[in-house]
C-alpha positions as CSV (number, residue, x, y, z in Angstrom):
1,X,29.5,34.4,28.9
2,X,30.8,37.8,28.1
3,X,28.1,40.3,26.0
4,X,31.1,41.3,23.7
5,X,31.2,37.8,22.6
6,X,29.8,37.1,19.1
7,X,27.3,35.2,18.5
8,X,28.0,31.9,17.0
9,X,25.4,30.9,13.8
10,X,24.9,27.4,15.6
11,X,26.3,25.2,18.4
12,X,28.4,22.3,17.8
13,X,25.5,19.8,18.5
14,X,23.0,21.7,16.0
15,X,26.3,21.3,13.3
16,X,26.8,18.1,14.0
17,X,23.1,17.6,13.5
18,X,22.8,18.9,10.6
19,X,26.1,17.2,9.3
20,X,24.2,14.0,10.0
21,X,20.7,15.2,8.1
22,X,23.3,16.1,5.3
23,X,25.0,12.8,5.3
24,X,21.7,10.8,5.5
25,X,19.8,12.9,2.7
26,X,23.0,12.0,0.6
27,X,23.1,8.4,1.3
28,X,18.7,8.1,0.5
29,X,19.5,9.7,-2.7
30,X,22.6,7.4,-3.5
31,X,20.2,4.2,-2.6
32,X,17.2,5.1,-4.3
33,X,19.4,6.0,-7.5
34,X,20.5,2.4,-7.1
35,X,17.3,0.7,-6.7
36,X,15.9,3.1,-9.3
37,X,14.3,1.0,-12.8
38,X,14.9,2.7,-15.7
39,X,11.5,3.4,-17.3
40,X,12.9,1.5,-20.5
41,X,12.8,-1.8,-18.2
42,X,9.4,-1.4,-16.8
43,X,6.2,-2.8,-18.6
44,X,3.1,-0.8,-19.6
45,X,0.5,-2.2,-17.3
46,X,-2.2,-4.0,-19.2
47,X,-6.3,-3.9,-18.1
48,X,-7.0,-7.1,-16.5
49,X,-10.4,-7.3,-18.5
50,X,-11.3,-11.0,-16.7
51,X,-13.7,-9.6,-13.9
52,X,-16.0,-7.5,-16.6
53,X,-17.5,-11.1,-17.6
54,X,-16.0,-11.0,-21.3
55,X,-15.3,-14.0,-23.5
């Protein structure tokens, strides 16, 4: 390797590494977006008052 040479930022492999974290990252968000309830769907949960012995 010659000294004159400049530096490169990152090697292929550490791209293509972080091309993948990239791609992954986006493809989580893109699920979990899917999957996601919108909070006008859900129920309030309600005390389950049984077990405190009331009537």
């Amino acid at each position: 390797m010659d000294s004159t040479e400049p530096a490169l930022p990152q090697s292929r492999g550490e791209q293509v590494d972080a091309d993948e974290r990239d791609e992954a990252k986006r493809r989580l968000l893109a699920q979990a977006e899917a999957e996601r309830i919108p909070v006008e769907e859900t129920t309030r949960a309600v005390p389950d008052r049984r077990w405190r012995g009331e009537p």
